[in-house]
Backbone as CSV, one residue per row, in Angstrom:
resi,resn,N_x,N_y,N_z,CA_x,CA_y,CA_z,C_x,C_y,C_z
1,UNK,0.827,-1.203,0.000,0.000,0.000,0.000,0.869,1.264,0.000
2,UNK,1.819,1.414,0.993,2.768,2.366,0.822,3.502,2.967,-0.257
3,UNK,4.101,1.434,-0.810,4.540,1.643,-1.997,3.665,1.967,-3.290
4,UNK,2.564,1.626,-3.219,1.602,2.267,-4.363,1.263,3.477,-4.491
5,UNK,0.959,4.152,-2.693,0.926,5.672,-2.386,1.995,6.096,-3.066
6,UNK,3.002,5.756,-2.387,4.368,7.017,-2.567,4.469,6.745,-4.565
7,UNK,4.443,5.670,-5.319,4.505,5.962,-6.638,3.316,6.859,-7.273
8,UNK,2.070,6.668,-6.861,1.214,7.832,-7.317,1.290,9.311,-6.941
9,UNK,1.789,9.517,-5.821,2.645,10.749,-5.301,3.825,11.100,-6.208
10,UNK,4.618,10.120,-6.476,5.813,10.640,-7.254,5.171,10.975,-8.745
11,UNK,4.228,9.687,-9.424,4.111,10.417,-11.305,3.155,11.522,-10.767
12,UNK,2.424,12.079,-10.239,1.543,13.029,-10.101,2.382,14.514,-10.636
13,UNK,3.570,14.482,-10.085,4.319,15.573,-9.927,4.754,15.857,-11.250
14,UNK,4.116,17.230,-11.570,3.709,17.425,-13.130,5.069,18.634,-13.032
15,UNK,6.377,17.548,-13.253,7.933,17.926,-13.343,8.781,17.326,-14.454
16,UNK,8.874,17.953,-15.387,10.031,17.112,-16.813,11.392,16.994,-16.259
17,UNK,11.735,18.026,-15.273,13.104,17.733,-14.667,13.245,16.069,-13.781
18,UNK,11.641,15.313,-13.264,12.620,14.225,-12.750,12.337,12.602,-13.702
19,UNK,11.859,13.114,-15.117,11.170,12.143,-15.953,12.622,11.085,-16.106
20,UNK,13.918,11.848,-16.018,14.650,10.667,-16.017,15.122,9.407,-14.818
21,UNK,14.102,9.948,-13.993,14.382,9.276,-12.398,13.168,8.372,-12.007
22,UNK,12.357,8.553,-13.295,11.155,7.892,-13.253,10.708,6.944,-13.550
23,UNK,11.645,6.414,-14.776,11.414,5.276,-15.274,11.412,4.111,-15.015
24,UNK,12.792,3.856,-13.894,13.199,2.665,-12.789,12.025,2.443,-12.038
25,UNK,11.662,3.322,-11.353,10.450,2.579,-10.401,9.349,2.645,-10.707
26,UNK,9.231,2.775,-12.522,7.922,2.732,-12.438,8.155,1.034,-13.051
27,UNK,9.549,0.887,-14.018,9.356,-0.656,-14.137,9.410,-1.576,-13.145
28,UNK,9.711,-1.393,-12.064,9.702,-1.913,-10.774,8.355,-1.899,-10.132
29,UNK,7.585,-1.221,-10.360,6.286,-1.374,-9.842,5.131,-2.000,-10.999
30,UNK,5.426,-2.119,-11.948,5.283,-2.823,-12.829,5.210,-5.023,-12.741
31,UNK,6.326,-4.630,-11.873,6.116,-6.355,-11.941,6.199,-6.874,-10.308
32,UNK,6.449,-5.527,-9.762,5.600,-5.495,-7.797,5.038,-7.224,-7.415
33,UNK,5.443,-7.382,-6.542,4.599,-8.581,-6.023,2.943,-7.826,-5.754
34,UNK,2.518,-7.105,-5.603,1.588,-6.326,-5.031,0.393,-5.677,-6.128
35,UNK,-0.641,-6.081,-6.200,-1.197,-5.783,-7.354,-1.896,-4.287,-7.328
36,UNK,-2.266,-3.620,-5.831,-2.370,-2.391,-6.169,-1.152,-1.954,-6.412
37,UNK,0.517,-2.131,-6.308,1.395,-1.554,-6.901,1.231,-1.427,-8.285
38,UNK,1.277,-2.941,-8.886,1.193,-3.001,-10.017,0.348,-1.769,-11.278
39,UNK,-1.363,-2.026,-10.547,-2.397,-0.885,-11.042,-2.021,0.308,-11.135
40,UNK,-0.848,0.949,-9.473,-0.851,2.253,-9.407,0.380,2.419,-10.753
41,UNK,1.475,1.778,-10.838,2.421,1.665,-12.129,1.566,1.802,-13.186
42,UNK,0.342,1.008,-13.749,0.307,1.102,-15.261,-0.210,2.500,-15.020
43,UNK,-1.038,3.104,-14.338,-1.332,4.189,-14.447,-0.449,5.584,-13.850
44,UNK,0.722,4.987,-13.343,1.819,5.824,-13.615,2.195,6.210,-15.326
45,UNK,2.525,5.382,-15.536,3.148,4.778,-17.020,1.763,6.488,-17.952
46,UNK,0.723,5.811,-17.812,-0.264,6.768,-18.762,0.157,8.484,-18.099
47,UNK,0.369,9.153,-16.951,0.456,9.815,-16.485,1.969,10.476,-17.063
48,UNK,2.788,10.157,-17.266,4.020,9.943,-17.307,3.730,10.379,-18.928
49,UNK,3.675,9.531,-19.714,2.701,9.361,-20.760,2.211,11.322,-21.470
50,UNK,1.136,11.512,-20.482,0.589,12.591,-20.404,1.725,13.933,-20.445
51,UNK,2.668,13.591,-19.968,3.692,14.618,-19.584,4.411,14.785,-20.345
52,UNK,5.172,13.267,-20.910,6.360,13.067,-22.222,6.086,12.405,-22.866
53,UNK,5.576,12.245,-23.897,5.068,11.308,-24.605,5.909,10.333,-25.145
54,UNK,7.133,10.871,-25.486,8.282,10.458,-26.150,9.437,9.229,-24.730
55,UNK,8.860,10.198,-23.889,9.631,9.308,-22.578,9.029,7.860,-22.610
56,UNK,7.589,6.914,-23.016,6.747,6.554,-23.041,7.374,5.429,-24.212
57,UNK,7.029,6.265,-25.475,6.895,5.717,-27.113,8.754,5.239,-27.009
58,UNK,9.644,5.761,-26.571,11.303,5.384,-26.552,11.308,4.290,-25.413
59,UNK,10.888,4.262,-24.834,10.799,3.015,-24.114,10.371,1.346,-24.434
60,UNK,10.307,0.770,-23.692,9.814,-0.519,-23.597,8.354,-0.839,-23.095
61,UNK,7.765,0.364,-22.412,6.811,0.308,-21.354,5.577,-0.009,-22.029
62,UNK,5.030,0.157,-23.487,4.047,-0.405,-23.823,4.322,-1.589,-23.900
63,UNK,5.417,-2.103,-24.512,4.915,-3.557,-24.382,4.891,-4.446,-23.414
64,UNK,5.552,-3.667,-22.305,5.160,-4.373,-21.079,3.570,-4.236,-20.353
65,UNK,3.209,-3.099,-20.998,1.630,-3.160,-20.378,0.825,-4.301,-21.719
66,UNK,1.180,-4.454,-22.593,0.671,-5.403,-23.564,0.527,-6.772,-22.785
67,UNK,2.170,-7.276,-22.120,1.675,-8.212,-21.502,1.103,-8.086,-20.279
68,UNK,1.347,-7.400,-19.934,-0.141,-7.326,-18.399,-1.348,-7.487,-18.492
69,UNK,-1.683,-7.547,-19.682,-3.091,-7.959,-19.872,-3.963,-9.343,-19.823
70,UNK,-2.430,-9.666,-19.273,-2.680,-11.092,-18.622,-2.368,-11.543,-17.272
71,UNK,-2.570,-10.366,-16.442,-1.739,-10.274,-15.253,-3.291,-10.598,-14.827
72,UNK,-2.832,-11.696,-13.937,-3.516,-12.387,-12.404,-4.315,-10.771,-11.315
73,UNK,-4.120,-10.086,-11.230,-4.972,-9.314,-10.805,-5.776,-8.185,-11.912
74,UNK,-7.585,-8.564,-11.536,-8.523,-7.423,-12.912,-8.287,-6.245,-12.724
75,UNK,-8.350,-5.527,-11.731,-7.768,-3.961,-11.912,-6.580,-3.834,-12.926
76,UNK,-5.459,-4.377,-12.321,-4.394,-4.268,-13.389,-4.648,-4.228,-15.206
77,UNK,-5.647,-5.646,-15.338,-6.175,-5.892,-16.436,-6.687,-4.476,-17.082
78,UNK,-7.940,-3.731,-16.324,-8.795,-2.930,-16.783,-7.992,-1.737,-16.754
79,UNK,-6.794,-1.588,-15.836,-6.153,-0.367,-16.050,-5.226,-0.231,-17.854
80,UNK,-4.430,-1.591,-17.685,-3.736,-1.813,-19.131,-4.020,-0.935,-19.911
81,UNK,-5.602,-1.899,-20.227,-6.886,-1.174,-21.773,-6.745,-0.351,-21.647
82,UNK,-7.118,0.877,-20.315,-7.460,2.330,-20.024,-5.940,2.896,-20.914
83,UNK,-5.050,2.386,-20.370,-3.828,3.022,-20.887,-3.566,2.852,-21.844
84,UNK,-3.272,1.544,-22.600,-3.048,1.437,-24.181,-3.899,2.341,-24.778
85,UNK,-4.897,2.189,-24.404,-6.033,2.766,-25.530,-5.857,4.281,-25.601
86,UNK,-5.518,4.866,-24.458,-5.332,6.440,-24.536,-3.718,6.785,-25.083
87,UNK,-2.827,5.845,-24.736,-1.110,6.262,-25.476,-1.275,5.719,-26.845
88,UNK,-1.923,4.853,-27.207,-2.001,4.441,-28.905,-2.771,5.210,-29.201
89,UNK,-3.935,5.991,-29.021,-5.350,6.633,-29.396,-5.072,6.640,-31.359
90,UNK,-3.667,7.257,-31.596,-3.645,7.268,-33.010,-3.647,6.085,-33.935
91,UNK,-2.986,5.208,-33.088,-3.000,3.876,-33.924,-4.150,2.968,-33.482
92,UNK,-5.331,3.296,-33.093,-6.977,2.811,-32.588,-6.398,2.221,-31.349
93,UNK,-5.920,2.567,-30.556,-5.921,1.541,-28.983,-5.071,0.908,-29.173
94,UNK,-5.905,-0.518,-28.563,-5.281,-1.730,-28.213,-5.712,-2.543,-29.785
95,UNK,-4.210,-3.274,-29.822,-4.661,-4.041,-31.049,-4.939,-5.331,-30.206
96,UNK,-6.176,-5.529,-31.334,-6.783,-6.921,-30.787,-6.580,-8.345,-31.453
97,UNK,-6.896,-9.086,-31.252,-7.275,-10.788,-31.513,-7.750,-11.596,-30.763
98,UNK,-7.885,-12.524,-31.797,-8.593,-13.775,-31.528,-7.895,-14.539,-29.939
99,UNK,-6.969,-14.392,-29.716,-6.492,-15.037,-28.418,-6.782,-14.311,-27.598
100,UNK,-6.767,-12.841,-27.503,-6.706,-11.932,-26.577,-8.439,-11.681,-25.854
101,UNK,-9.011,-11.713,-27.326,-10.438,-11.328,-26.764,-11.008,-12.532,-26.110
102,UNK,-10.876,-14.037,-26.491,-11.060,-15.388,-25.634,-10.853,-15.122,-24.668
103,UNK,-9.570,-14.804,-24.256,-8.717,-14.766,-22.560,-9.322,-13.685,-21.882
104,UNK,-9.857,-12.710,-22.540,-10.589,-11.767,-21.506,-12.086,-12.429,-21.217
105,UNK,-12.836,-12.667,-22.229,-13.876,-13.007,-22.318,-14.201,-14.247,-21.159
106,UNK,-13.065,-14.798,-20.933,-13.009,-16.116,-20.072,-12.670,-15.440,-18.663
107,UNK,-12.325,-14.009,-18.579,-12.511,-13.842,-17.198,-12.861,-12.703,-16.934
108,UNK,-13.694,-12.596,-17.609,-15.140,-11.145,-17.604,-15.745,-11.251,-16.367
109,UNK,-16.100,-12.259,-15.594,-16.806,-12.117,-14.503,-16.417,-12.130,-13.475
110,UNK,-14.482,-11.743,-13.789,-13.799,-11.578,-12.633,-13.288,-10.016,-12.213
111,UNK,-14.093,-9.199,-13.492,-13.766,-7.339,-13.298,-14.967,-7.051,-12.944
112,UNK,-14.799,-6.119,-12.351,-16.113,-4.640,-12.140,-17.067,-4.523,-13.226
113,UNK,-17.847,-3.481,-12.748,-19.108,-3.794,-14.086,-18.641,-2.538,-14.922
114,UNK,-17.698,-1.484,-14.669,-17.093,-1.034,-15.595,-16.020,-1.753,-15.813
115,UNK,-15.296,-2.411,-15.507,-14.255,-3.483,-16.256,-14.780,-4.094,-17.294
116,UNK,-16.138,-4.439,-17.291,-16.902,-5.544,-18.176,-16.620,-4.788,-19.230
117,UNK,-17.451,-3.592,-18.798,-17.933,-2.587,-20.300,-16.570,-2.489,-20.810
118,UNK,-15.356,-2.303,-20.236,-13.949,-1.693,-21.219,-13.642,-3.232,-21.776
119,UNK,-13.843,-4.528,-21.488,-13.417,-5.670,-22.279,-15.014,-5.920,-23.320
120,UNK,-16.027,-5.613,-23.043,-16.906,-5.478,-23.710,-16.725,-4.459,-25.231
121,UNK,-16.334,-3.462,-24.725,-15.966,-2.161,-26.188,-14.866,-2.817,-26.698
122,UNK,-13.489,-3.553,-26.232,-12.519,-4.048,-27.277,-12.959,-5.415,-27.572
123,UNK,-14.192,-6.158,-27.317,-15.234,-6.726,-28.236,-15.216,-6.575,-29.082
124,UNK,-16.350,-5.856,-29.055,-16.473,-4.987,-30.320,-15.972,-4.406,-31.480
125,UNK,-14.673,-4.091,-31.338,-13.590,-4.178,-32.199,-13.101,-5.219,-32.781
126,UNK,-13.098,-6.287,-32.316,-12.854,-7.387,-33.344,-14.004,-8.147,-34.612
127,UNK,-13.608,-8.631,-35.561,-14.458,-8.797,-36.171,-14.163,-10.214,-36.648
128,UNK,-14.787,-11.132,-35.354,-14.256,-12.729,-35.845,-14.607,-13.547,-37.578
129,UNK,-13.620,-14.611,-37.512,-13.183,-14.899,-38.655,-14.237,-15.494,-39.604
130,UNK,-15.103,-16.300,-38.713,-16.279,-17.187,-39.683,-17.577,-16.930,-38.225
131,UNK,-18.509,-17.469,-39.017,-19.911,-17.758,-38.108,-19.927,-18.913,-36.938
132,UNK,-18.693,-19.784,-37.113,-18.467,-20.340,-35.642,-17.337,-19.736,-34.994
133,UNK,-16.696,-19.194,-35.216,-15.982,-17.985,-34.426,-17.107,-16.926,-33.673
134,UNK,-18.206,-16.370,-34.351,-19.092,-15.523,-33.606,-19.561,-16.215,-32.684
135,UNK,-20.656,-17.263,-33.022,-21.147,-18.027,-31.867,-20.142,-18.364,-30.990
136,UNK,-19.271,-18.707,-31.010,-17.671,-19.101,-29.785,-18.047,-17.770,-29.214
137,UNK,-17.986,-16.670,-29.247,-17.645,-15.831,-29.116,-18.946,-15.066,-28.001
138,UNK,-20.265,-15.316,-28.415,-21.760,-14.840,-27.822,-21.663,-16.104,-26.769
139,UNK,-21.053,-16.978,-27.109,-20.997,-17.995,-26.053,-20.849,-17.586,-24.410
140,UNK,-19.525,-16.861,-25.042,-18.916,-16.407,-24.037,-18.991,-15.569,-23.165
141,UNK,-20.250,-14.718,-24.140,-20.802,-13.438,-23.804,-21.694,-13.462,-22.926
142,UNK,-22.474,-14.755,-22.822,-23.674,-15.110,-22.243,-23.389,-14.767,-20.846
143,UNK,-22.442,-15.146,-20.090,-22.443,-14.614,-18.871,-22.443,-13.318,-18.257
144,UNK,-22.015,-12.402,-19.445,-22.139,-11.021,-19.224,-23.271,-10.453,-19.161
145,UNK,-24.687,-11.566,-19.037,-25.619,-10.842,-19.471,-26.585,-11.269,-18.069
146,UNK,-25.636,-11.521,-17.028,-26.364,-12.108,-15.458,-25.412,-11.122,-14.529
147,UNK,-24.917,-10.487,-15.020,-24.226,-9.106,-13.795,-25.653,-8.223,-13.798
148,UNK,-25.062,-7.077,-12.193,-26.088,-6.225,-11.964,-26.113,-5.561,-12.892
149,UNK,-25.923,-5.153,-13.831,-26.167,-3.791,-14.628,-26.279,-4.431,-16.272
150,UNK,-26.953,-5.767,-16.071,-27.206,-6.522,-17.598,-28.156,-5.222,-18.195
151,UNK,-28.716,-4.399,-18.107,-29.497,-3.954,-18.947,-28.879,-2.953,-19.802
152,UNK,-27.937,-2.404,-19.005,-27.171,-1.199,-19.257,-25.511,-2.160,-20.285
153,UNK,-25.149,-3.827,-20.177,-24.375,-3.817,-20.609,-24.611,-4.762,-22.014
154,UNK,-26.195,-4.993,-21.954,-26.791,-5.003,-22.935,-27.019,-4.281,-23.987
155,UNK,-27.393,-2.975,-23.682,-27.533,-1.822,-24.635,-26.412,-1.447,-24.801
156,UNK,-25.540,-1.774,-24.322,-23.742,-1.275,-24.664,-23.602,-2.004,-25.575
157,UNK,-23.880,-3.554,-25.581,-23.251,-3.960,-26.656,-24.147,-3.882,-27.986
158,UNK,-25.431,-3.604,-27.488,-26.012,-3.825,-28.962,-25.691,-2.551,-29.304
159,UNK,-25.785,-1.438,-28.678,-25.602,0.242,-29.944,-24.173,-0.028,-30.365
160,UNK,-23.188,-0.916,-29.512,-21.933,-1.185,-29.951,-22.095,-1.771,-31.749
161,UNK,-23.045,-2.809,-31.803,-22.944,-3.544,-32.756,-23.916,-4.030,-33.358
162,UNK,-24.343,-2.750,-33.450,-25.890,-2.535,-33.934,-25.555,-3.154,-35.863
163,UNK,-24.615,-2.240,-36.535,-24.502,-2.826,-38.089,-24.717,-4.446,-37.920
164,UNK,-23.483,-5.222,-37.009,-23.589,-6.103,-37.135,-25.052,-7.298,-37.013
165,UNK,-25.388,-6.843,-36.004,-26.915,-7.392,-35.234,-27.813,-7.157,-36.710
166,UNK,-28.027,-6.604,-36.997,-29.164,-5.675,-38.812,-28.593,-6.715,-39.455
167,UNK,-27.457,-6.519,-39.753,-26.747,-7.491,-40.929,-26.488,-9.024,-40.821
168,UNK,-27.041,-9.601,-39.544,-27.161,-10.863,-39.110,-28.930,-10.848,-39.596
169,UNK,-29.687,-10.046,-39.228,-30.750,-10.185,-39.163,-31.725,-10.250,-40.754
170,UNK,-30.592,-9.642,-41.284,-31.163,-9.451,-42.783,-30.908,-10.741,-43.471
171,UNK,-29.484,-11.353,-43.039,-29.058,-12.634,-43.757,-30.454,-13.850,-43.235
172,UNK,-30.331,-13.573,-41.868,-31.395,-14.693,-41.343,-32.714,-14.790,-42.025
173,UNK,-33.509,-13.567,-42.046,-34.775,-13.979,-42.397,-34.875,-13.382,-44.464
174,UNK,-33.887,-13.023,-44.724,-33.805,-12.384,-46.467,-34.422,-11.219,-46.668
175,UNK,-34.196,-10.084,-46.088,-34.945,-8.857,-46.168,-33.833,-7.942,-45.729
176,UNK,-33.765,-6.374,-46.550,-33.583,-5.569,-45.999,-33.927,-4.356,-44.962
177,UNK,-33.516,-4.335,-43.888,-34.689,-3.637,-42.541,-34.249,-2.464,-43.674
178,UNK,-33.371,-1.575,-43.595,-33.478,0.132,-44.632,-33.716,-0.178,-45.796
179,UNK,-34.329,-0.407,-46.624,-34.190,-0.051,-47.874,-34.007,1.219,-48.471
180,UNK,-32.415,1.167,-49.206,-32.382,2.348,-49.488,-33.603,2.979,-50.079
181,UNK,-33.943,2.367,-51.433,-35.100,3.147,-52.142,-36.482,3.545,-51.495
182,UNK,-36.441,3.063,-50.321,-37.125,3.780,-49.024,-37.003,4.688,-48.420
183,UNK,-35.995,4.577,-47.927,-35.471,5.495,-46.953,-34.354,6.271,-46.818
184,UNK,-33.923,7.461,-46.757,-33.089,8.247,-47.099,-31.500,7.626,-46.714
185,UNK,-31.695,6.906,-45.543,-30.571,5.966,-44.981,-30.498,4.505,-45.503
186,UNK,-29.423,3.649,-45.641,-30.006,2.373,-45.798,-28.718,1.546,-44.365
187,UNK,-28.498,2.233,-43.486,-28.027,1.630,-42.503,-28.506,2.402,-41.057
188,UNK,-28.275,1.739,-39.998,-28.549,2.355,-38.515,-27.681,2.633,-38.296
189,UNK,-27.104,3.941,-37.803,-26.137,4.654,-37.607,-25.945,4.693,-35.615
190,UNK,-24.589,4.550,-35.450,-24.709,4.325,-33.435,-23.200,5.402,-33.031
191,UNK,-23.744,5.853,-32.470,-22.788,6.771,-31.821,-23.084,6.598,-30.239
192,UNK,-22.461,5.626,-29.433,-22.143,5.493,-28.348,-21.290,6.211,-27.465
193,UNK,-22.190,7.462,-26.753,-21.474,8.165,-25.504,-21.469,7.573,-24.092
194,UNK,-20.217,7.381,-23.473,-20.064,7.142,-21.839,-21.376,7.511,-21.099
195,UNK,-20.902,9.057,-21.081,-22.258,9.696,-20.351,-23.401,9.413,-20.405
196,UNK,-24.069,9.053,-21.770,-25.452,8.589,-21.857,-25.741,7.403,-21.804
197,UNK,-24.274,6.545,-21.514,-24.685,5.566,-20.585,-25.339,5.347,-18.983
198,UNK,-23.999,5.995,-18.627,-24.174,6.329,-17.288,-25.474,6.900,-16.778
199,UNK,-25.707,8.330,-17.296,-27.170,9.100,-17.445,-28.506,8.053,-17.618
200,UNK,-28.390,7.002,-18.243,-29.644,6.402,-18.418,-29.509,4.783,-17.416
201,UNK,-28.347,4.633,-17.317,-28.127,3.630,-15.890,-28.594,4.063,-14.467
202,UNK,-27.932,5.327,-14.353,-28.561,6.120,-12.863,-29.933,6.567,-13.005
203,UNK,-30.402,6.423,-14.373,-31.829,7.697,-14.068,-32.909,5.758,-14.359
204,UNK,-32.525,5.263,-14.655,-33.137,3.866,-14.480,-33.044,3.050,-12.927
205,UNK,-32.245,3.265,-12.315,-31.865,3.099,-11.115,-32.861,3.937,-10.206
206,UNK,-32.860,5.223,-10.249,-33.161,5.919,-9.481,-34.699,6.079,-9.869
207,UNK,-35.713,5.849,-11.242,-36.733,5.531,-11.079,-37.303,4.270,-10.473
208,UNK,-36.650,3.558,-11.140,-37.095,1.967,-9.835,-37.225,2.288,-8.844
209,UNK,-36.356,3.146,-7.614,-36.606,2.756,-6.510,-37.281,3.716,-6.097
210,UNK,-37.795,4.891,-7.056,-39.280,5.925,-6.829,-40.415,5.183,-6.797
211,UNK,-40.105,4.429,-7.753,-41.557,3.398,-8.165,-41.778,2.645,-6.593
212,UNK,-40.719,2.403,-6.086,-41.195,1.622,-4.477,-41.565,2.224,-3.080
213,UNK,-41.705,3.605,-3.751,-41.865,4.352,-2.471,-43.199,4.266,-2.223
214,UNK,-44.001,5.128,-2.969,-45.708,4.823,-2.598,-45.895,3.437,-1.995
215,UNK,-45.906,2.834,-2.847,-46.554,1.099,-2.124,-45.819,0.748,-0.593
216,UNK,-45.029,1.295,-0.502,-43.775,1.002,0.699,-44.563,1.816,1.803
217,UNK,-44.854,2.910,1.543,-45.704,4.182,2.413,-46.666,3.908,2.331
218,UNK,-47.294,3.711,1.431,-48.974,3.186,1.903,-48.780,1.666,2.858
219,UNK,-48.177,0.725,2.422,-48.509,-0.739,3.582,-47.666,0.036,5.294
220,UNK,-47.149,0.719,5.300,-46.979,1.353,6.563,-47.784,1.490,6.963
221,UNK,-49.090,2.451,6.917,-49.796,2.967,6.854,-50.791,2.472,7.628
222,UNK,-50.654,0.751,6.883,-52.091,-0.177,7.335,-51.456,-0.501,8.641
223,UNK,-52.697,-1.441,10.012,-52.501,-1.655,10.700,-52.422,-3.498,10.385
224,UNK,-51.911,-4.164,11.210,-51.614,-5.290,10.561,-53.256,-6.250,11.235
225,UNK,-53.250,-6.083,12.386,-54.817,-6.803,12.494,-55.933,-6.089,11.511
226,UNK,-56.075,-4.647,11.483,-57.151,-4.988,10.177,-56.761,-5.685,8.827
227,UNK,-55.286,-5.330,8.471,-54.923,-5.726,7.385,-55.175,-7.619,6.983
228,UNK,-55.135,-8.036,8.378,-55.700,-9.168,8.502,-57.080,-10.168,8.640
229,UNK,-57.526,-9.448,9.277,-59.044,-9.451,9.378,-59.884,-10.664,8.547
230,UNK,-59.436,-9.796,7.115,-60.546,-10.666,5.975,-59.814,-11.421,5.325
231,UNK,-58.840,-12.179,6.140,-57.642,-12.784,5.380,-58.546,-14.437,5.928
């Protein structure tokens, strides 16, 4: 714990004079027996990152967070993504595959329910090889769909992969849902924001448990021998 403090204390310090004193312990906390060390390192590394970019890209340090993405503790895991994906941003993230997305997929129900969603979106990015590669693949998915927030990581994945879902659906039954010569569009267009995730997770949350207030306040209300009475 100490040692995770004092390294997030040290990259915090928004100083180019000690970027050359930085690098040692952040690869050292990198392979930490200690897995909040580890977490607080990769997200040293992005921080660091933020400051020199070049200190970062001249290094070795991405590909050591490449392999952490197989590191025995999920924070670590979910931090990786966070980081690749923001130091590559130009070259799309994290590059993906077929081994990589299995091995997460096989321990999806061992991250947070935002962990899910960040191995859920580099899902999505892959585009498996044949039609038993997909099914392998929804196979796997199936369990993602019994966490608390299935509704919310449901609609993640379908606005995720909405073309795809249409274009399964058109092959299945032989119809086009747009027809162009219909309709000014001939595809469903998805622009997936964070926020309006979040926004419609909390405001779904927070109507449910409006919905339980009346009924909750009215059986207060009753006394339990009349309530019994005509029972």
């Amino acid at each position: 714990m100490i040692r995770g403090l004092a390294l997030r204390c040290f990259t915090s310090l928004r100083l180019r004079s000690i970027l050359e004193y930085i690098v040692v312990p952040l690869k050292a906390a990198l392979t930490d027996s200690s897995g909040y060390v580890r977490a607080a390192g990769v997200m040293g590394v992005l921080k660091v990152w933020h400051m020199s970019p070049e200190t970062i890209k001249d290094s070795d340090l991405v590909d050591t967070l490449y392999a952490m993405l197989r590191d025995r503790e999920p924070l670590v895991v979910v931090n990786c993504l966070s980081a690749i994906n923001e130091i590559l941003a130009e070259e799309g993230g994290v590059a993906v595959n077929q081994a990589l997305i299995v091995y997460l997929l096989n321990r999806v129900r061992e991250f947070s329910d935002w962990g899910q969603c960040a191995v859920l979106a580099l899902t999505a990015k892959y585009t498996p090889a044949d039609e038993d590669e997909m099914f392998a693949i929804m196979n796997l998915l199936d369990g993602c769909l019994k966490v608390a927030h299935s509704g919310v990581v449901l609609g993640t994945v379908l606005a995720l992969n909405v073309g795809s879902v249409v274009g399964f659906v058109e092959r299945l039954f032989g119809f086009q849902v747009l027809p162009a010569g219909v309709y000014f569009i001939n595809h469903l267009p998805s622009d997936l924001h964070a926020s309006d995730v979040i926004t419609i997770g909390l405001t779904s949350c927070v109507l449910a448990l409006a919905a339980t207030l009346y009924p909750s306040l009215s059986a207060s209300r009753v006394r339990p021998a009349e309530a019994l009475r005509y029972e």
